[in-house]
C-alpha positions, -999 to 999 in steps of 0.1 A, spaced: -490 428 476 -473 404 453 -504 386 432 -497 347 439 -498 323 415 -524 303 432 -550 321 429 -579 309 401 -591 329 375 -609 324 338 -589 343 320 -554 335 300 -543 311 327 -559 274 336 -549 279 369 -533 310 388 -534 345 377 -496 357 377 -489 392 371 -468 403 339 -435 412 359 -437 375 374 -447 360 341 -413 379 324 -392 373 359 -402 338 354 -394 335 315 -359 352 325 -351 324 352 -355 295 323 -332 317 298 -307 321 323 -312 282 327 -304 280 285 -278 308 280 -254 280 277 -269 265 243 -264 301 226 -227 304 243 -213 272 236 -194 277 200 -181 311 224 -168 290 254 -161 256 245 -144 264 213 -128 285 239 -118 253 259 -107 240 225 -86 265 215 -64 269 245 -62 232 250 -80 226 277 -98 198 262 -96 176 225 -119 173 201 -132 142 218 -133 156 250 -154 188 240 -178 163 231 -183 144 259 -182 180 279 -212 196 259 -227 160 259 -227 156 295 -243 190 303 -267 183 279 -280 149 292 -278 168 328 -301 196 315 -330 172 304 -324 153 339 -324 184 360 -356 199 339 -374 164 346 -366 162 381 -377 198 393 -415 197 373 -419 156 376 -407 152 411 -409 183 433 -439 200 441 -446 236 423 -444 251 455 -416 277 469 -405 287 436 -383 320 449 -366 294 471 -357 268 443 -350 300 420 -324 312 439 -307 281 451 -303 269 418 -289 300 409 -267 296 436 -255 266 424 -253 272 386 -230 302 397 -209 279 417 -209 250 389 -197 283 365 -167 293 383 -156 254 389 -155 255 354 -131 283 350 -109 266 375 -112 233 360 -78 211 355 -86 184 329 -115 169 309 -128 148 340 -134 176 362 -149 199 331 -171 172 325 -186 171 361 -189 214 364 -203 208 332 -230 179 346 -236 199 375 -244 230 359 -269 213 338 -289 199 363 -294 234 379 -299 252 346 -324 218 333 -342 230 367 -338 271 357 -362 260 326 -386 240 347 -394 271 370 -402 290 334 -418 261 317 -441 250 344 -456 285 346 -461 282 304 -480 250 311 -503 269 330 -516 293 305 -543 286 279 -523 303 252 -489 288 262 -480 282 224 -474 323 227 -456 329 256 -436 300 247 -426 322 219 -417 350 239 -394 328 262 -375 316 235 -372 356 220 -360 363 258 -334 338 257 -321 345 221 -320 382 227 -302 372 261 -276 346 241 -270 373 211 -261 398 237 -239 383 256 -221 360 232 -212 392 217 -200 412 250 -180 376 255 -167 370 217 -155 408 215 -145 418 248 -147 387 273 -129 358 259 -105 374 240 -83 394 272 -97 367 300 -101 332 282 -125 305 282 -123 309 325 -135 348 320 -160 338 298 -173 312 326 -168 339 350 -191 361 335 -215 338 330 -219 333 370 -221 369 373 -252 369 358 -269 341 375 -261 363 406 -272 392 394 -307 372 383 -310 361 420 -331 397 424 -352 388 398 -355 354 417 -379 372 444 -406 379 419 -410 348 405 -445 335 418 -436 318 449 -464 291 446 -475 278 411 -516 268 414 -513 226 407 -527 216 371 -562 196 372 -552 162 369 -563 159 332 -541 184 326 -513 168 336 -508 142 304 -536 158 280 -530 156 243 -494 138 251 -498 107 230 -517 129 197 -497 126 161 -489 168 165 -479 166 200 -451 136 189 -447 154 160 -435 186 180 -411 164 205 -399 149 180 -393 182 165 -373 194 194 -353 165 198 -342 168 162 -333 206 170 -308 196 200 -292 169 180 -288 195 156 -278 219 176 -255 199 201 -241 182 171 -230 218 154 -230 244 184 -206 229 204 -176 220 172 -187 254 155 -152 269 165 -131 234 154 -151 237 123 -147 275 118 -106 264 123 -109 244 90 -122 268 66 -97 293 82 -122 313 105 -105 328 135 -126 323 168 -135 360 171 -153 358 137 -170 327 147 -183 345 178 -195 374 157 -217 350 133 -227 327 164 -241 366 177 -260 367 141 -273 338 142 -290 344 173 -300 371 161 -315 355 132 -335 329 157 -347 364 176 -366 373 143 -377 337 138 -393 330 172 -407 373 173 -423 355 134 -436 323 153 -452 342 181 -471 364 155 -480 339 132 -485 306 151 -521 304 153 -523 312 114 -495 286 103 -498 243 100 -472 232 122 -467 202 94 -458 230 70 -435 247 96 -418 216 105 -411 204 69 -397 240 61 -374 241 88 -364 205 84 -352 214 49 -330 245 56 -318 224 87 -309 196 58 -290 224 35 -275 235 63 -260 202 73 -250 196 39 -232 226 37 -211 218 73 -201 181 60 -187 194 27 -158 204 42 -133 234 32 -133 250 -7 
């Protein structure tokens, strides 16, 4: 019998006591819900390339998803109860697979734009189901780590199959395709999800929210979306300028994933021996260089 969620105990969760293959069935749901951050220099500089959208366009595409994905997040843990969580799973599986293969039949920017808005708001809901569970634990900071090594293993891999294989024979719609293969192939992994998640004491809810690290870390990740939205999503236009065909750009999109694999497998060894301040100030510099680099141009 399949251990629920709601069940108390004292251990490593505050509430519940889910079993490892729900805990990792859980964490795969929310990657699945963010492959689309590691696959977006793969498929919209896709879109891009074969003229499906302009420069402009592409950016109100991977704008609009993004906006969707913090409103679909928000609406599945803020607004709807933690209960029936196969149910919710698989339905917005469903619908992220259905949002996918509008997308590969898309005609124009308008209708990319709204398979692009709806498939954020399921895959914003994908990462509620994994990050409602985190909240749960008493050492969240580490499994939060391992989700994000899940999903960067998960982008790495297939941005690769799709760079090398996918994309180049079948386009930016095979690439789409493939995509909402795999969110119906997850829908087994749907059924071991916890089906109820234990509700957080009420002090829980909003603890430590309004503390200087606690701004410090949202801040944090707000700075890494800009980042990454503002990068990601042109990294093929921007390849194009200092002569970088799109199958190369795929190949270092795959490294660099890779590269974020070893950083978050680092994090999760090291986080509870590390200031954050330090971390943050670190990363913010190389994320500087970085940007540097990108707005010097070609030469």
């Amino acid at each position: 019998m399949v251990t629920q969620a709601g069940e108390t105990d004292g251990g490593d969760w505050l509430v519940g006591n889910p079993s490892g293959l729900q805990l990792a069935s859980a964490l795969w749901i929310g990657s699945v819900g963010l492959l689309i951050l590691g696959l977006q220099p793969v498929l919209l500089g896709a879109l891009y390339t074969e003229g499906h959208v302009t420069g402009d366009e592409l950016a109100l595409v991977a704008t609009a998803e993004m906006i969707a994905i913090a409103i679909g997040s928000g609406v599945v843990a803020m607004a709807l109860s933690a209960r029936n969580m196969r149910w919710k799973s698989a339905i917005l599986l469903l619908l992220l697979a259905a949002a996918n293969w509008w997308t590969a039949h898309a005609a124009g920017a308008n209708a990319l734009i709204g398979a692009r808005s709806l498939a954020g708001l399921a895959e914003g809901g994908l990462v509620a189901i994994a990050t409602e569970l985190i909240a749960r634990s008493r050492r969240a900071e580490r499994i939060g780590g391992y989700f994000v090594t899940v999903q960067t293993l998960a982008q790495c891999a297939l941005a690769l199959t799709l760079a090398l294989y996918v994309v180049p024979v079948a386009g930016a719609s095979g690439g789409f395709l493939a995509l909402g293969v795999v969110c119906l192939a997850s829908l087994a992994v749907a059924w071991i999800v916890p089906d109820d998640y234990a509700d957080l004491p009420k002090e829980e809810h909003f603890a430590n929210v309004l503390t200087p690290g606690s701004i410090a870390a949202l801040l944090s990740i707000f700075c890494y979306f800009m980042f990454f939205g503002a990068i990601w999503a042109f990294l093929e236009p921007l390849g194009a300028q200092f002569g970088i065909d799109g199958r190369t750009v795929g190949l270092m999109v795959s490294a660099s994933l890779a590269a974020q694999v070893v950083g978050a497998m680092t994090a999760t060894a090291i986080e509870a021996r590390i200031d954050y301040r330090l971390a943050i100030t670190a990363v913010g510099a190389v994320a500087l260089v970085c940007s540097l680099i990108f707005a010097s141009g070609p030469g």
